[in-house]
N, C-alpha and C positions, 0 to 999 in steps of 0.2 A: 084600795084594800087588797086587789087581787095580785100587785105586786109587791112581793114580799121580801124585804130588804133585814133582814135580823142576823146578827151576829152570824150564827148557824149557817147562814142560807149564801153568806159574803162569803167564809171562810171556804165553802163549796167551790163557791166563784175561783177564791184564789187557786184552790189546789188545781184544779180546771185548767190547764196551758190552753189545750184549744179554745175555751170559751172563751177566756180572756185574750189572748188574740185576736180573736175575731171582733169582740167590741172592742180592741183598741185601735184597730183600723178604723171606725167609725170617730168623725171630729169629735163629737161631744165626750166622748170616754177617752180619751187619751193619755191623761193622767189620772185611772182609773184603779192603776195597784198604791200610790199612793192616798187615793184617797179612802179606799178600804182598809187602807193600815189604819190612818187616822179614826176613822169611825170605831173599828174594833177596838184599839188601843186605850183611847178615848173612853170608851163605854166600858170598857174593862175596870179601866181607872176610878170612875165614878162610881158604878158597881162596888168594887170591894172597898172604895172610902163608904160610902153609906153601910153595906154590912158591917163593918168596925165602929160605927155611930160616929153621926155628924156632930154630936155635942161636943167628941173628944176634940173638935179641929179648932182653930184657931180661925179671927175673921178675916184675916188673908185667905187664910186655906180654903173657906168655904165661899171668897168668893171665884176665888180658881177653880173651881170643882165647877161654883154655878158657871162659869164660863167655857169651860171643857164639855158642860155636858151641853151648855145651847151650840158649841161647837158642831156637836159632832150629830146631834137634832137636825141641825140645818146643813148638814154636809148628805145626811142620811136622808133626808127631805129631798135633795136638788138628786140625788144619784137615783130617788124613784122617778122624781118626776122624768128623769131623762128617759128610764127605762121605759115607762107608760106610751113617752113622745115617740119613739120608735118601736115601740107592738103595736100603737095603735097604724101609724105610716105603713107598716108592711102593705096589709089587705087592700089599702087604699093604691099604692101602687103594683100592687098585681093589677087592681083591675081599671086602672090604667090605658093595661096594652090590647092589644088585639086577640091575643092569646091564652082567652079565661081556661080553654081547658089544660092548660100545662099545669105542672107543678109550680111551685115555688121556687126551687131548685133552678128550674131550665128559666124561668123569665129571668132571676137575677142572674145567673153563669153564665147565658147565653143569646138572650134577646136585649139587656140593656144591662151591660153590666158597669161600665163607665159611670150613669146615668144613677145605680145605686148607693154604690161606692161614693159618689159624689154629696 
């Protein structure tokens, strides 16, 4: 619950060049602008078909909507959990090293940066 993946909070991300470089240097995010598009897009999509009512749709139509939206449910799912998997790895690797009184900053720039990056 503490991270928080909503429309709003992506669309930040996108505008963001440095944030978003930075986790796309990291394996797991690597196609990370694409999959922000699809979640937004996605959720947009289903949003305003539901505000115009489901009844008008057709049973094609409603089950592409139901499938766009567990689409983008489960896209939006996997893109926290990653983010959880590496906030919670930081702390654990800082203290790791020898080096509890440093920043965060100088252990990964400086003491093991190969070893983070990795």
């Amino acid at each position: 619950m503490l991270v928080n993946v909503d429309n709003d909070t992506l669309n930040r991300l996108m505008n963001n060049k440095e944030a978003l470089d930075a986790l796309k240097r990291i394996e797991g995010f690597r196609n990370l602008n694409s999959d922000i598009e699809t979640i937004i897009n996605k959720s947009e999509a289903v949003k305003s078909a539901k505000k115009n009512g489901i009844d008008k749709l057709s049973q094609k139509d409603k089950k592409e909507l139901s499938e766009a939206e567990k689409e983008y449910k489960t896209l939006r799912k996997q893109l926290q959990e990653k983010l959880i998997k590496f906030a919670t790895r930081v702390p654990v690797f800082m203290y790791l090293t020898d080096y509890r009184e440093r920043c965060l900053k100088d252990v990964v720039t400086q003491l093991e940066p190969g070893l983070f990056k990795k």
